[in-house]
C-alpha positions in Angstrom: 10.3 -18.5 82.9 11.6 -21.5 81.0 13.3 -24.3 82.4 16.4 -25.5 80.3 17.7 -28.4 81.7 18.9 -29.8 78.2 15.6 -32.7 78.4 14.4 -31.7 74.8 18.1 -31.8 73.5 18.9 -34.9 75.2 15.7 -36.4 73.9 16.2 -35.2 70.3 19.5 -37.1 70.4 18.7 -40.1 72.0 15.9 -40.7 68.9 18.4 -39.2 66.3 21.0 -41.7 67.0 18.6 -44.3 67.1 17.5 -43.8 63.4 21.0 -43.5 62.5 22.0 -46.2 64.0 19.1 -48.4 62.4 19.8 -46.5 59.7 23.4 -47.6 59.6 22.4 -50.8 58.7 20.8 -50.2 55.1 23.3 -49.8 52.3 21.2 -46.6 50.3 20.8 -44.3 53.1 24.0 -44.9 55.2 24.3 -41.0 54.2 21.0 -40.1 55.8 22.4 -42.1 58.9 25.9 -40.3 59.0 24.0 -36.9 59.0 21.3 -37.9 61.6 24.3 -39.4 63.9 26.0 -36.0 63.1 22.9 -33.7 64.5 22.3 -36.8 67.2 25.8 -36.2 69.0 25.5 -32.4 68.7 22.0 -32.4 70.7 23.2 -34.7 73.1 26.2 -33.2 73.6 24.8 -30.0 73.9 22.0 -31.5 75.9 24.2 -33.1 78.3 25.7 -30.0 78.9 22.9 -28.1 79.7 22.2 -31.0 82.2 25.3 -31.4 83.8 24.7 -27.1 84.3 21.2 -27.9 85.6 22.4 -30.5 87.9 19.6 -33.1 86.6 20.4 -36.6 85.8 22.1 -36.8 82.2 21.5 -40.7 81.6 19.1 -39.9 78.5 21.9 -37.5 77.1 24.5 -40.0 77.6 22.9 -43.0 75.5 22.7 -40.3 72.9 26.0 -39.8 72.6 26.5 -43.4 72.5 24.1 -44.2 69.9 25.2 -41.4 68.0 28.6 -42.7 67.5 27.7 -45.7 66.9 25.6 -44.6 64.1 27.9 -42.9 63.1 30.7 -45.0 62.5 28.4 -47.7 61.1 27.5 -45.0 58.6 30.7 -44.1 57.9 31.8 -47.5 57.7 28.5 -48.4 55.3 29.5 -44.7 53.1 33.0 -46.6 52.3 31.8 -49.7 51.2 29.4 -48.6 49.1 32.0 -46.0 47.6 34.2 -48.4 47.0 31.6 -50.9 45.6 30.5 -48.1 42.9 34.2 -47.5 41.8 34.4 -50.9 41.6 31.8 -51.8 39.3 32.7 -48.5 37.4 36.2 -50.1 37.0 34.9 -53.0 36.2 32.5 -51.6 33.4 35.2 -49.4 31.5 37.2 -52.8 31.6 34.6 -54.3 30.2 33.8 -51.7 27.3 37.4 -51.8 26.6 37.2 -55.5 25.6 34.1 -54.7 23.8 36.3 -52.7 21.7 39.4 -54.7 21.0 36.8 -57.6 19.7 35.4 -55.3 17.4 38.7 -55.5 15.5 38.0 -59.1 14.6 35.0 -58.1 12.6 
């Protein structure tokens, strides 16, 4: 009979929301990050769960529910600003094509 007292879960979100929260701190995958910290806190949660049901420790779960969040706000956080840094260079860049245009008038 198998044993499930949530150690592969917890386990599986400990790592997850380690990678997302190194992942957190590179501007191109932030979205890989917010995923992984996503999945992370689900496993952990559900690992800690089946821990807490097992009565075995739940340390492992709980930094993986830590670590997920944190991942997961830095991605987030990482997500905005790079949002907002594209609309602002696209702003930026129609602005610019517009003044193309009015000096074109001189010509």
């Amino acid at each position: 009979m198998e044993n499930n007292n949530g150690k592969g879960l917890s386990i599986a979100g400990l790592v997850l929301g380690i990678v997302a929260t190194l992942l957190s701190f590179f501007s191109f995958v932030n979205i890989v990050g917010l995923i992984l910290a996503i999945v992370g806190l689900i496993c952990a949660l559900k690992g800690s769960k089946a821990a807490k049901a097992a009565g075995v420790p739940t340390g492992m779960a709980t930094a993986g529910v830590v670590l997920s969040i944190v991942g997961l706000v830095f991605s987030a956080i990482g997500v905005l600003a790079c949002t907002v840094c594209v609309a602002c260079i696209g702003c930026a860049a129609a602005e610019s094509v517009g003044e193309l245009g009015d000096l074109s008038s001189f010509y």
